[in-house]
PDB file of N, CA, C and O in Angstrom, chain B, residues numbered from 101:
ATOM      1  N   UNK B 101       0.842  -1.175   0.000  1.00  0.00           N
ATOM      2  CA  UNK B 101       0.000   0.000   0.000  1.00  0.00           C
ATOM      3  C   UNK B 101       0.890   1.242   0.000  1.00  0.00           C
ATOM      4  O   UNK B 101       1.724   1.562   0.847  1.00  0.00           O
ATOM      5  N   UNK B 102       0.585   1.800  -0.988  1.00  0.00           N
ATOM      6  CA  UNK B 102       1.327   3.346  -1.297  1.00  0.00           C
ATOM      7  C   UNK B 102       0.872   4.691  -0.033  1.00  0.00           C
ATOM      8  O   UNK B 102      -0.330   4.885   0.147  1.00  0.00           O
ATOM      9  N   UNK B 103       1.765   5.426   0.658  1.00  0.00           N
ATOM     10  CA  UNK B 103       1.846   6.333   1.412  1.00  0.00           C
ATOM     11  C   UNK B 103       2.237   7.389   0.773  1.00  0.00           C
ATOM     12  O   UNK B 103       3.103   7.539  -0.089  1.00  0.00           O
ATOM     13  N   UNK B 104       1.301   8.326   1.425  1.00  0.00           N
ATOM     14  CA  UNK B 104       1.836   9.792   0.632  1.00  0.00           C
ATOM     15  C   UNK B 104       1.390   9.837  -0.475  1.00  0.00           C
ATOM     16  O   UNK B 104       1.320   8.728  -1.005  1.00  0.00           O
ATOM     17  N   UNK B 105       0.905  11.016  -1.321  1.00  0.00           N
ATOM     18  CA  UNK B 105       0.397  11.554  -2.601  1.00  0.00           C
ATOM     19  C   UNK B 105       1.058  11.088  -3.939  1.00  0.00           C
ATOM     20  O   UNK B 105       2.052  11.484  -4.548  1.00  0.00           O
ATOM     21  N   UNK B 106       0.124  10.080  -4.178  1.00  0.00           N
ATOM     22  CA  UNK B 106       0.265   9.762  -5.320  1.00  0.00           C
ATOM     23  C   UNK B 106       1.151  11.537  -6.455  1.00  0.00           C
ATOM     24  O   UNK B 106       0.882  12.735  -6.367  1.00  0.00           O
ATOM     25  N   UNK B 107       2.171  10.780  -7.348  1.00  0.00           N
ATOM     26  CA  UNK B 107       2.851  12.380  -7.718  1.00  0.00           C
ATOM     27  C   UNK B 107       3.491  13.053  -7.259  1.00  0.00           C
ATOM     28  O   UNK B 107       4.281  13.732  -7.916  1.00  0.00           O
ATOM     29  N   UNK B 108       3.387  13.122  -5.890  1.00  0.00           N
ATOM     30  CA  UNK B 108       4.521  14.208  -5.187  1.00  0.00           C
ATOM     31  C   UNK B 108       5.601  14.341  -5.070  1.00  0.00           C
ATOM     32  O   UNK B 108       5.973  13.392  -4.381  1.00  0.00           O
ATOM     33  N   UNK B 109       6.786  15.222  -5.421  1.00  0.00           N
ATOM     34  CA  UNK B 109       7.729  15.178  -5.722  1.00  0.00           C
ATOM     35  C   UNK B 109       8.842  14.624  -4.471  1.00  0.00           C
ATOM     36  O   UNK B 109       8.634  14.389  -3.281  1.00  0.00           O
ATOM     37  N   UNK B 110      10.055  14.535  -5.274  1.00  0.00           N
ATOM     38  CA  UNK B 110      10.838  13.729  -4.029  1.00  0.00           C
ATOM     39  C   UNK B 110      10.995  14.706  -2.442  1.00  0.00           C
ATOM     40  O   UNK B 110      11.090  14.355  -1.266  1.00  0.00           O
ATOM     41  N   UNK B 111      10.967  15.880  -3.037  1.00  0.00           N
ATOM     42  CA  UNK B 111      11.207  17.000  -2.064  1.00  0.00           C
ATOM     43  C   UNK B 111      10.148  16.749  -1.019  1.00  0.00           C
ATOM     44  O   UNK B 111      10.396  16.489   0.159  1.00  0.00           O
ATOM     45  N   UNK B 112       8.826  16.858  -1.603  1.00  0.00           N
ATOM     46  CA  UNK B 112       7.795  16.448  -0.703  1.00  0.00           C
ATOM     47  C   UNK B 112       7.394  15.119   0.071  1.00  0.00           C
ATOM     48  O   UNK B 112       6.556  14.953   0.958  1.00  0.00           O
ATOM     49  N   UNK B 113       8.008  14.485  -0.367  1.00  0.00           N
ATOM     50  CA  UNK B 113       8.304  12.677   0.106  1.00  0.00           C
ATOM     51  C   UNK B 113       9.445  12.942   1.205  1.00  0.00           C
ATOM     52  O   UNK B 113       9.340  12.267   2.230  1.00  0.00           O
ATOM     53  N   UNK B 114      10.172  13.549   1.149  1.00  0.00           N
ATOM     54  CA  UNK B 114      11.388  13.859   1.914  1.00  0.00           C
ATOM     55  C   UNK B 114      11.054  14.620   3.336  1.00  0.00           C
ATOM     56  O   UNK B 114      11.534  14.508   4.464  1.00  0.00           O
ATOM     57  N   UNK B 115      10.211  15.290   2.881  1.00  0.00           N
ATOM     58  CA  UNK B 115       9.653  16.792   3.624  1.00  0.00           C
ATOM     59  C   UNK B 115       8.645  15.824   4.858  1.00  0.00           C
ATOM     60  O   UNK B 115       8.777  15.875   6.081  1.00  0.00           O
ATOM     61  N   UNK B 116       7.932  15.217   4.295  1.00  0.00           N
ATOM     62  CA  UNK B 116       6.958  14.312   4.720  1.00  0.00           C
ATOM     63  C   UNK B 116       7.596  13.485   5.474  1.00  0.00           C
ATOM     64  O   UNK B 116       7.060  13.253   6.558  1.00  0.00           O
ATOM     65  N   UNK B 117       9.193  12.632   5.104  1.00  0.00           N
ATOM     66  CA  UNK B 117       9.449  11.509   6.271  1.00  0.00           C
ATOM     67  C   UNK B 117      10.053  12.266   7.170  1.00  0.00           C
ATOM     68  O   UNK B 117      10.098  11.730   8.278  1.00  0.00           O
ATOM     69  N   UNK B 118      10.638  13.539   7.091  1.00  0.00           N
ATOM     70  CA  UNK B 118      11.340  14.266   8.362  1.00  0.00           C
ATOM     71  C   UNK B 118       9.904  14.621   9.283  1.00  0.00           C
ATOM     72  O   UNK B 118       9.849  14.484  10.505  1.00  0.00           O
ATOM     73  N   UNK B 119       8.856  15.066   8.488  1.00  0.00           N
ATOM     74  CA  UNK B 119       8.108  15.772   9.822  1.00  0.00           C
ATOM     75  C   UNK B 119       6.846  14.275   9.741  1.00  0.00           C
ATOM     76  O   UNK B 119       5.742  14.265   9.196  1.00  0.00           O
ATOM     77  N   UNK B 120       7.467  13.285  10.410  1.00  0.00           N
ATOM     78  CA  UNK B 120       6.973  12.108  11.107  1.00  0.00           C
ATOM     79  C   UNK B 120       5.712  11.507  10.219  1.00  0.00           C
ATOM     80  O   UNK B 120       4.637  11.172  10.717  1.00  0.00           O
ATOM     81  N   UNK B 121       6.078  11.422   8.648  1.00  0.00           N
ATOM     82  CA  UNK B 121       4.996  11.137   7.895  1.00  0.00           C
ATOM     83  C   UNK B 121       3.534  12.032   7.069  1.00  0.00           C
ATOM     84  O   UNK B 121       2.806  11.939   6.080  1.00  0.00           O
ATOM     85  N   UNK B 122       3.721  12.738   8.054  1.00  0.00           N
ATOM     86  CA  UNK B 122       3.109  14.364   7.785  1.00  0.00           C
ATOM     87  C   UNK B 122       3.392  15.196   6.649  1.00  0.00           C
ATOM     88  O   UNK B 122       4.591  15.473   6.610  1.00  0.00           O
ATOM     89  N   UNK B 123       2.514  15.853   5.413  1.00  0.00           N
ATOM     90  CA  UNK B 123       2.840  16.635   4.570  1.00  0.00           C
ATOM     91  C   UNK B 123       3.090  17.753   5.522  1.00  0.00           C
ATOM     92  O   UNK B 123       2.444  17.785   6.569  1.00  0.00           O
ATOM     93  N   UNK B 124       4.245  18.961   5.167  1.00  0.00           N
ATOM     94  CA  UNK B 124       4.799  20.168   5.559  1.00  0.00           C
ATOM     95  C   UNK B 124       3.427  21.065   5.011  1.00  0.00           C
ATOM     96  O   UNK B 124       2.786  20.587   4.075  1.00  0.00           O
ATOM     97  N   UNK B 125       3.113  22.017   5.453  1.00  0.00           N
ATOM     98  CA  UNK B 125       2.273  22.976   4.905  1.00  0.00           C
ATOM     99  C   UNK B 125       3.607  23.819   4.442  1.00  0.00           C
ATOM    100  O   UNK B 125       4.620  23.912   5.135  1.00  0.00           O
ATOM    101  N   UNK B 126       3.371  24.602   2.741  1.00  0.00           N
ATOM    102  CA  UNK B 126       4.212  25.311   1.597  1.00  0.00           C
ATOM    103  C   UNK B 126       5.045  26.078   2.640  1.00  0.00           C
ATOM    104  O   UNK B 126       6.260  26.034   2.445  1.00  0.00           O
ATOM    105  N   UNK B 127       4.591  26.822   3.785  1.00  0.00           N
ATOM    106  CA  UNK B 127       5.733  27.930   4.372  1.00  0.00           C
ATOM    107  C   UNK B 127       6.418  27.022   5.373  1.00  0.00           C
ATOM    108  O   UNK B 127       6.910  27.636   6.319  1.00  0.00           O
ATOM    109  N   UNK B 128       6.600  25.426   5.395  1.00  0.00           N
ATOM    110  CA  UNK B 128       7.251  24.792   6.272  1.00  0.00           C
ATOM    111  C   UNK B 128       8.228  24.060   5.678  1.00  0.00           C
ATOM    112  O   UNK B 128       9.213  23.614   6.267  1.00  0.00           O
ATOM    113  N   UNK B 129       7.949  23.911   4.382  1.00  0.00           N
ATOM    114  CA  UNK B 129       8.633  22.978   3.416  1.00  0.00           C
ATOM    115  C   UNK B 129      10.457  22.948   3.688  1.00  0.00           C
ATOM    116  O   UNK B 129      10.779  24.122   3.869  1.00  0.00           O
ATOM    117  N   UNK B 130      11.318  22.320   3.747  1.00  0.00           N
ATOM    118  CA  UNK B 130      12.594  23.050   4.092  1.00  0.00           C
ATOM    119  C   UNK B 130      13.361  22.180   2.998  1.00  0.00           C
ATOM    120  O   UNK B 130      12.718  21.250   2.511  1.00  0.00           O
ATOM    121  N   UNK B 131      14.339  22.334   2.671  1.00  0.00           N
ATOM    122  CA  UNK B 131      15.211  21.792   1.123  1.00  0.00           C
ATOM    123  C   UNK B 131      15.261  20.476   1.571  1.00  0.00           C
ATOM    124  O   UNK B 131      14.904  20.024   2.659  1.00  0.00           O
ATOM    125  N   UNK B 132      15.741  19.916   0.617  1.00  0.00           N
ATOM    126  CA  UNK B 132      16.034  18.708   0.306  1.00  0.00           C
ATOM    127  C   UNK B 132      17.536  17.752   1.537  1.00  0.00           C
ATOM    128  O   UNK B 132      17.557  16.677   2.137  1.00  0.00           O
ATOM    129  N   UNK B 133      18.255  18.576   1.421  1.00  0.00           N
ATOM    130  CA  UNK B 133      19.422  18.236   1.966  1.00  0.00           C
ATOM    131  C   UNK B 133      18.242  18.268   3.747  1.00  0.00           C
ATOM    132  O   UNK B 133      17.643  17.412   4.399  1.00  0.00           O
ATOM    133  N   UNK B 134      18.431  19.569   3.842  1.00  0.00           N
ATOM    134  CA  UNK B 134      18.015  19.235   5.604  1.00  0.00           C
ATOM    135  C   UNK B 134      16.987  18.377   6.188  1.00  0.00           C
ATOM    136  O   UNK B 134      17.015  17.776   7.261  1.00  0.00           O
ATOM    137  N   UNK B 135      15.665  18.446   4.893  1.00  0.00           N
ATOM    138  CA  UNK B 135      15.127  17.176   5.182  1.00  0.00           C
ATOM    139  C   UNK B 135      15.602  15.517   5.199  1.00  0.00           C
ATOM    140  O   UNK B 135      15.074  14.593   5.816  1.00  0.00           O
ATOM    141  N   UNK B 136      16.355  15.504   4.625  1.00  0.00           N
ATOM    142  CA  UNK B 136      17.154  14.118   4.501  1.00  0.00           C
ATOM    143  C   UNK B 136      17.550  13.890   5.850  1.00  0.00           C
ATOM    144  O   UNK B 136      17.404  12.837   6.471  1.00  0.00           O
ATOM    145  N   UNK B 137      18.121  15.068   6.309  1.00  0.00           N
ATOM    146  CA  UNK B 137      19.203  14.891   7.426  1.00  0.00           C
ATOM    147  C   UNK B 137      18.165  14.944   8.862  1.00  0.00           C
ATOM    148  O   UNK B 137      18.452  14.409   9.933  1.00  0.00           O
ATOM    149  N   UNK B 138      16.996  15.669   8.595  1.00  0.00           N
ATOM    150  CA  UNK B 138      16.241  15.437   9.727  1.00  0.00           C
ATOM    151  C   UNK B 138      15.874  13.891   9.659  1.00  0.00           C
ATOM    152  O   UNK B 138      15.760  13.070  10.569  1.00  0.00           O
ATOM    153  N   UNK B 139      15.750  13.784   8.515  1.00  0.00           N
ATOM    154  CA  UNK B 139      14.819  12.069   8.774  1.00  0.00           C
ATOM    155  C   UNK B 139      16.413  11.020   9.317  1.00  0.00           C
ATOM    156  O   UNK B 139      16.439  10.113  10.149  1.00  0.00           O
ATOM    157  N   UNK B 140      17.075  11.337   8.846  1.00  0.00           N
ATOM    158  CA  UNK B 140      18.129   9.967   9.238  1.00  0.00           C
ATOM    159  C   UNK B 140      18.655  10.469  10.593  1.00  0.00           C
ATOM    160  O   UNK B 140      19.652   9.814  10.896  1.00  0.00           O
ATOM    161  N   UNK B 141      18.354  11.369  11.492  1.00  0.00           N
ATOM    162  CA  UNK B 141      19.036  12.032  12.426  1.00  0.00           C
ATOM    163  C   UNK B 141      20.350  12.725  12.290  1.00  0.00           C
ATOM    164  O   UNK B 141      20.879  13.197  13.296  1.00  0.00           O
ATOM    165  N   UNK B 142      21.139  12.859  10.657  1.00  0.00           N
ATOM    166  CA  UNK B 142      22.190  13.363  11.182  1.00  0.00           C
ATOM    167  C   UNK B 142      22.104  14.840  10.424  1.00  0.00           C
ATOM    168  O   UNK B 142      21.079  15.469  10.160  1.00  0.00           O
ATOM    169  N   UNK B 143      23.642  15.248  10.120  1.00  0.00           N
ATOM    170  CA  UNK B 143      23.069  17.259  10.182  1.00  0.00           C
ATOM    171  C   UNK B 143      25.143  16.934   8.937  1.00  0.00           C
ATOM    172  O   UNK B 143      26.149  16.225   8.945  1.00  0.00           O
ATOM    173  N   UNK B 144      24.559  17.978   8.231  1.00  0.00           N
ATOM    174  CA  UNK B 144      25.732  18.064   7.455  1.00  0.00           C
ATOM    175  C   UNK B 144      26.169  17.379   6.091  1.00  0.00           C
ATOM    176  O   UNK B 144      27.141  17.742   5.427  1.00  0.00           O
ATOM    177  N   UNK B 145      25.177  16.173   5.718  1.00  0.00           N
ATOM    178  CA  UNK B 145      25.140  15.480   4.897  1.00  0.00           C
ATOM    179  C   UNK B 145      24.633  15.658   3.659  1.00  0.00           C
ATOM    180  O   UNK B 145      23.794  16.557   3.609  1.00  0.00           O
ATOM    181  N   UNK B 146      24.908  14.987   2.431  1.00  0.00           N
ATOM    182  CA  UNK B 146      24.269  15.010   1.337  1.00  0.00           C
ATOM    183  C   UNK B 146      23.346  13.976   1.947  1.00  0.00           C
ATOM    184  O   UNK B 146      23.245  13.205   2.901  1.00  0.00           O
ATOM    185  N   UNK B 147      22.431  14.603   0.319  1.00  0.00           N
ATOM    186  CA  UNK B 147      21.054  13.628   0.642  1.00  0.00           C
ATOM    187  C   UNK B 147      21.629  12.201   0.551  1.00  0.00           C
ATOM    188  O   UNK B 147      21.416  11.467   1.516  1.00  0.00           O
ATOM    189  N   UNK B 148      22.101  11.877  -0.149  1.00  0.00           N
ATOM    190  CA  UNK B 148      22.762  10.361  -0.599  1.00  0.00           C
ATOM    191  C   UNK B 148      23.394  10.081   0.814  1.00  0.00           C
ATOM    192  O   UNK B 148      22.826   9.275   1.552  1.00  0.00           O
ATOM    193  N   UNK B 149      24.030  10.429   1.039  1.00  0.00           N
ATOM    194  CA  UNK B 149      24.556   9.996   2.719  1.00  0.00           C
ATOM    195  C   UNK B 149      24.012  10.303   3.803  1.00  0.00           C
ATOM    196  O   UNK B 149      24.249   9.649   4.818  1.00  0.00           O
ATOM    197  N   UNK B 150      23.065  11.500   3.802  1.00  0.00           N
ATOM    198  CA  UNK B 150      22.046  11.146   4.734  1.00  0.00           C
ATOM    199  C   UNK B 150      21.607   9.832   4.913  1.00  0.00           C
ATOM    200  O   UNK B 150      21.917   9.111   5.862  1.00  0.00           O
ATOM    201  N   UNK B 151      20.613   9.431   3.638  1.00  0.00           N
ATOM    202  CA  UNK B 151      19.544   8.248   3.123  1.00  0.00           C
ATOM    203  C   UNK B 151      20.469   6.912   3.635  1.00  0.00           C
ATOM    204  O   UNK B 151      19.913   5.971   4.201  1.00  0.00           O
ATOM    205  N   UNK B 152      21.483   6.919   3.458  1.00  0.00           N
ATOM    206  CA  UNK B 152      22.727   5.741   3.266  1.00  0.00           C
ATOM    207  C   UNK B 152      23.184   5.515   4.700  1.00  0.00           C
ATOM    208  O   UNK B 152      23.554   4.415   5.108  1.00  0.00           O
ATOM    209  N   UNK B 153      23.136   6.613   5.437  1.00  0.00           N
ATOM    210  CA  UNK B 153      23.147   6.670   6.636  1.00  0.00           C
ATOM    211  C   UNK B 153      22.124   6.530   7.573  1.00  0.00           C
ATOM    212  O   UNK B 153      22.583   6.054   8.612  1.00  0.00           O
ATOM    213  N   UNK B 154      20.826   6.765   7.640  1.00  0.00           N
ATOM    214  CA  UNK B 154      20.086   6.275   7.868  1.00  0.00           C
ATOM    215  C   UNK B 154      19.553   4.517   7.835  1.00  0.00           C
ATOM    216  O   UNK B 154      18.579   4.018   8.399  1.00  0.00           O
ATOM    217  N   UNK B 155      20.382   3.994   7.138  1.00  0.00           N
ATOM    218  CA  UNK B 155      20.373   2.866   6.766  1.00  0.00           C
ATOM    219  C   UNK B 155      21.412   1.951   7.050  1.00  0.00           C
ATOM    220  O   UNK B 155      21.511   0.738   6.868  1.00  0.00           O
ATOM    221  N   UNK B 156      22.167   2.805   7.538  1.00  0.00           N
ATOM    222  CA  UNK B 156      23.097   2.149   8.735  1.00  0.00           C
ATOM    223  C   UNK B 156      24.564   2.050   8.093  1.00  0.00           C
ATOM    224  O   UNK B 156      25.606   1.520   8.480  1.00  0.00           O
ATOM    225  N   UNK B 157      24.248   2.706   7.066  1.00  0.00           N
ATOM    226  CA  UNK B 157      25.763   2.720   6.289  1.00  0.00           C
ATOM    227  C   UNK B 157      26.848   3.984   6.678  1.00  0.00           C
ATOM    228  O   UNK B 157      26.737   5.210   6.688  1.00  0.00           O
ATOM    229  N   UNK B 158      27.964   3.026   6.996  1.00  0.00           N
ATOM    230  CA  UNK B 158      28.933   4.888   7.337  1.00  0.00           C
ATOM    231  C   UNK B 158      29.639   4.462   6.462  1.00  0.00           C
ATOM    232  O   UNK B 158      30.422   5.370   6.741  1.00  0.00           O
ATOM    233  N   UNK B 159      30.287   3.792   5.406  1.00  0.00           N
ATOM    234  CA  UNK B 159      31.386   3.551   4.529  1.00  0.00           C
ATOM    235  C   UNK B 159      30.759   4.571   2.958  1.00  0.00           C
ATOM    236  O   UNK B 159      30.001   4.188   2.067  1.00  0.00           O
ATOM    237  N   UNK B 160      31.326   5.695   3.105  1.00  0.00           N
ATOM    238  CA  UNK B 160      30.870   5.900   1.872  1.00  0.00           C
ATOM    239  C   UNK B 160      31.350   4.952   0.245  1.00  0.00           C
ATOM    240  O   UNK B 160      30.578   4.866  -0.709  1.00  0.00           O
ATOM    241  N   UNK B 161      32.299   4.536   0.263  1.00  0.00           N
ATOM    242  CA  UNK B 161      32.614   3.344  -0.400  1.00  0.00           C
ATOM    243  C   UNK B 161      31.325   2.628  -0.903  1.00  0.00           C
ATOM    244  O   UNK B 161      30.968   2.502  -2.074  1.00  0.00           O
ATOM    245  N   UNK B 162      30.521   2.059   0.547  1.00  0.00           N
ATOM    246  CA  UNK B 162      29.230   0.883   0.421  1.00  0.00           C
ATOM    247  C   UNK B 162      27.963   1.940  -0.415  1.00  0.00           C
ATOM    248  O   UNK B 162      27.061   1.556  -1.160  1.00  0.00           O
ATOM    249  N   UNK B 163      28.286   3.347   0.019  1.00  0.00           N
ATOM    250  CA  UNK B 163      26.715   3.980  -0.548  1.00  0.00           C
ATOM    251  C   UNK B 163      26.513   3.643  -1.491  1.00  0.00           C
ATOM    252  O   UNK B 163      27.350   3.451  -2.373  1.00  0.00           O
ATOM    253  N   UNK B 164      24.897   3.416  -1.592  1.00  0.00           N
ATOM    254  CA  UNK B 164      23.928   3.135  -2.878  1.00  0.00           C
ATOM    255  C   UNK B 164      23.918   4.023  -3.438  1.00  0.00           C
ATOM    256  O   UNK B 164      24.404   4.890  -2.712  1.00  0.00           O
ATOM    257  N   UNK B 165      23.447   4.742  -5.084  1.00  0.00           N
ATOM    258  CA  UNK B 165      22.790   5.966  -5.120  1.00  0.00           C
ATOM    259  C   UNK B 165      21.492   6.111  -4.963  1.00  0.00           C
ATOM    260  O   UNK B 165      20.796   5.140  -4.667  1.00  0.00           O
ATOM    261  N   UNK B 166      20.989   7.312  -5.134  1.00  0.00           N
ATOM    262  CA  UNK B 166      19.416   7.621  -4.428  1.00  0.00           C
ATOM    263  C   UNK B 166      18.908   6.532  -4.669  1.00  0.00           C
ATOM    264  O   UNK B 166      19.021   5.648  -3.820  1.00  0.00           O
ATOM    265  N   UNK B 167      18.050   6.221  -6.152  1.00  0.00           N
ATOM    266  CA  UNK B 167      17.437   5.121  -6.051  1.00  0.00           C
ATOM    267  C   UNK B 167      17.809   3.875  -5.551  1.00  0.00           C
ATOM    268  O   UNK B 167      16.890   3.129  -5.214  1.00  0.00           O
ATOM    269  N   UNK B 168      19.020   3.466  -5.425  1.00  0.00           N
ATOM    270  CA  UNK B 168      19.551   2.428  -4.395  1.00  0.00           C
ATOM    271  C   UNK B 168      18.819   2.455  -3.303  1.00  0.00           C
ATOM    272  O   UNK B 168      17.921   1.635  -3.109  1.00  0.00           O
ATOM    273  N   UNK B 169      19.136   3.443  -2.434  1.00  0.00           N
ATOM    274  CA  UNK B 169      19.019   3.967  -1.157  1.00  0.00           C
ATOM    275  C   UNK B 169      17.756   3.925  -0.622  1.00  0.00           C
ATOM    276  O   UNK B 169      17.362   3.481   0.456  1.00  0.00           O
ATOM    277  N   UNK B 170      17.113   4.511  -1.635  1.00  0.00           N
ATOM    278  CA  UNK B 170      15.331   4.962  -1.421  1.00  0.00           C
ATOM    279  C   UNK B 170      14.942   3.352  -1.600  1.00  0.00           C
ATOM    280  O   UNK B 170      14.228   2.892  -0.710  1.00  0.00           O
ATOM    281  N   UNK B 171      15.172   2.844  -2.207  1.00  0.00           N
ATOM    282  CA  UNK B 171      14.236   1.018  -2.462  1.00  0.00           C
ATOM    283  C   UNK B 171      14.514   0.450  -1.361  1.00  0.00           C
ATOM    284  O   UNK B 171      13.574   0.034  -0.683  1.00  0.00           O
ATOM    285  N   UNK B 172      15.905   0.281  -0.884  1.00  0.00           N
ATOM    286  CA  UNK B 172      16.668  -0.398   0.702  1.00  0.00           C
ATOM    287  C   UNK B 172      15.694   0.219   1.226  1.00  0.00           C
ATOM    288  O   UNK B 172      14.733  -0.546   1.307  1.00  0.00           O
ATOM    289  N   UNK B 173      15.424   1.456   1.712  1.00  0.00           N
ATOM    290  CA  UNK B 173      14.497   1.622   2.663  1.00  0.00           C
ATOM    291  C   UNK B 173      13.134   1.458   2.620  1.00  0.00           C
ATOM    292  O   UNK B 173      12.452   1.526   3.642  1.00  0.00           O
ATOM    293  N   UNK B 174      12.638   1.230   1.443  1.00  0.00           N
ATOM    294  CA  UNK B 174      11.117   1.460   1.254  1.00  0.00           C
ATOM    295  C   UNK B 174      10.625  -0.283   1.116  1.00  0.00           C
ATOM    296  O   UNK B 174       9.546  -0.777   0.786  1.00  0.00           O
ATOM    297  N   UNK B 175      12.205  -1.046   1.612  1.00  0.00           N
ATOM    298  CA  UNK B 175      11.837  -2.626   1.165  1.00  0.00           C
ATOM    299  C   UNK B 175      11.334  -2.712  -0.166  1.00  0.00           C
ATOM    300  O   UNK B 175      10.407  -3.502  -0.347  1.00  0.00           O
ATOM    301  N   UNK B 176      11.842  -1.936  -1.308  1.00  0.00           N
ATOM    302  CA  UNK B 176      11.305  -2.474  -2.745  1.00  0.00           C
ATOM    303  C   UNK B 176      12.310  -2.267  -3.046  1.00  0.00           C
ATOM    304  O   UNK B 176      13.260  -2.021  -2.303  1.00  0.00           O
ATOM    305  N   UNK B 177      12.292  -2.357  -4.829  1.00  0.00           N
ATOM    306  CA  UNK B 177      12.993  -2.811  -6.122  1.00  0.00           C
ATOM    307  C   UNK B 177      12.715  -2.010  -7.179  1.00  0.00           C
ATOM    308  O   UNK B 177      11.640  -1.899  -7.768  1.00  0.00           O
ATOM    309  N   UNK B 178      13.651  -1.506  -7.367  1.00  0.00           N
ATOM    310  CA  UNK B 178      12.935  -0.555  -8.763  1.00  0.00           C
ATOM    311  C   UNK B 178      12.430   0.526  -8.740  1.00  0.00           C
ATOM    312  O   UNK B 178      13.086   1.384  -9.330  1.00  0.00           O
ATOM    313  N   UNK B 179      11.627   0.809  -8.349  1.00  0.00           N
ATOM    314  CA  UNK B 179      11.337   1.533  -8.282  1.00  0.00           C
ATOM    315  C   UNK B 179      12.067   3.528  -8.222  1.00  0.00           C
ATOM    316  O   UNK B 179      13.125   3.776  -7.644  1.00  0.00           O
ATOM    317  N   UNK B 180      11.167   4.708  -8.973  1.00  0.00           N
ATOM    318  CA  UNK B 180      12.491   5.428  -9.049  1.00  0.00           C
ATOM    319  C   UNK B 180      11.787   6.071  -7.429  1.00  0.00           C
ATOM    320  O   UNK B 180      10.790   5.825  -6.750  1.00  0.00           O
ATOM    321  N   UNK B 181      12.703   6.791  -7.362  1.00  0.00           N
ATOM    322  CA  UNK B 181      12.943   7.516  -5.746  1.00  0.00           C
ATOM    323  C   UNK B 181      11.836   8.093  -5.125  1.00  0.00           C
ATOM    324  O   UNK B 181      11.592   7.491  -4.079  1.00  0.00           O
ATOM    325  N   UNK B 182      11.095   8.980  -5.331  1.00  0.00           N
ATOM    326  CA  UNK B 182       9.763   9.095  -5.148  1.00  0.00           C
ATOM    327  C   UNK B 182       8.637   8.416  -4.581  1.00  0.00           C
ATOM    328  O   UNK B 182       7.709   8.605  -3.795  1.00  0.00           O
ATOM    329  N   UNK B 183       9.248   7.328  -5.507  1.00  0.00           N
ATOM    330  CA  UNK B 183       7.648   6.290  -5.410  1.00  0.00           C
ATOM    331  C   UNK B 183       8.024   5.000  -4.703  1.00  0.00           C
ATOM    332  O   UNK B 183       7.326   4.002  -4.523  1.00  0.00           O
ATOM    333  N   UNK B 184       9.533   5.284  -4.267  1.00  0.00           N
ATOM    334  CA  UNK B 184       9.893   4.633  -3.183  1.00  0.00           C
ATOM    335  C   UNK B 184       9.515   5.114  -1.803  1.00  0.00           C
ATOM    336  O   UNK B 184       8.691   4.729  -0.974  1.00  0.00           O
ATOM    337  N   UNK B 185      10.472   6.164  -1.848  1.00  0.00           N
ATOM    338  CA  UNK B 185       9.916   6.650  -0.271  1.00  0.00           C
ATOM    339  C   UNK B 185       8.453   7.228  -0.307  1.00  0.00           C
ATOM    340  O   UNK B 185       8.293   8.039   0.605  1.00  0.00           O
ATOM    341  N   UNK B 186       7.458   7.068  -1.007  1.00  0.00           N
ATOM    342  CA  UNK B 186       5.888   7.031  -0.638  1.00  0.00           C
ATOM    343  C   UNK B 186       5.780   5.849   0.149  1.00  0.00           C
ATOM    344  O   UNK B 186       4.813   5.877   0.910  1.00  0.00           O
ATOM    345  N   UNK B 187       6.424   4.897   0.195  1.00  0.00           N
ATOM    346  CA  UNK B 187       6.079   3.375   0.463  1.00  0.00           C
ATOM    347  C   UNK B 187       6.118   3.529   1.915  1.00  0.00           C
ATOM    348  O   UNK B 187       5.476   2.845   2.712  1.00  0.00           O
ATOM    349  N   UNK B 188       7.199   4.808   2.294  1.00  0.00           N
ATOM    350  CA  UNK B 188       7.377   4.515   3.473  1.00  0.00           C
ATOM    351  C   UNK B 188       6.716   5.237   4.681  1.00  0.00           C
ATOM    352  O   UNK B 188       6.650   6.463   4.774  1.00  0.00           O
ATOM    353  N   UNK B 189       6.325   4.524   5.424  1.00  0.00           N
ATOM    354  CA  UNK B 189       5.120   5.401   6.486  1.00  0.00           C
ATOM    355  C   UNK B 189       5.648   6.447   7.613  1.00  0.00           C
ATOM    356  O   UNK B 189       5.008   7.387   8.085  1.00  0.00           O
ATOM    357  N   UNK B 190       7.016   6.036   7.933  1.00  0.00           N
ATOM    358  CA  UNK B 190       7.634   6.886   8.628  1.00  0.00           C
ATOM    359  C   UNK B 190       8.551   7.122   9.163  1.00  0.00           C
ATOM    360  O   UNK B 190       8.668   8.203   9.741  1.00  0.00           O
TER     361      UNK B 190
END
């Protein structure tokens, strides 16, 4: 079962797993990078090593890229990035 708005961009998928599954209302929305880093707990990261980190990876060596990253977490395959982390509830 798909979470989150069918369409919505990755920003908003992103935006959504930092504030606990919740769409941001437009004047809350915050970039891409800091949302990453709110959702995986850490601060300073690219999104890719946020996501990668969150996932328990510290070897940047091992990082996936996004869509790597986003399927590991959303437990799917294939899928492109977006419509991965919709999958995920929180």
């Amino acid at each position: 079962m798909a979470v989150g708005n069918t369409g919505s961009p990755f920003s908003a998928e992103l935006n959504r797993l930092a504030n606990g599954g919740t769409y941001r209302t437009p004047l809350n929305v915050v970039g891409d990078n800091l949302a990453a880093n709110e959702w995986a707990g850490t601060t300073g990261q690219s999104i890719q090593g946020a996501l990668n980190r969150k996932d328990g990876r510290t070897d940047p060596k091992t990082f996936l890229d996004i869509q790597g990253i986003c399927n590991v977490l959303a437990g799917t395959d294939g899928l492109a990035a977006p419509e991965a982390l919709r999958r995920i509830s929180s």
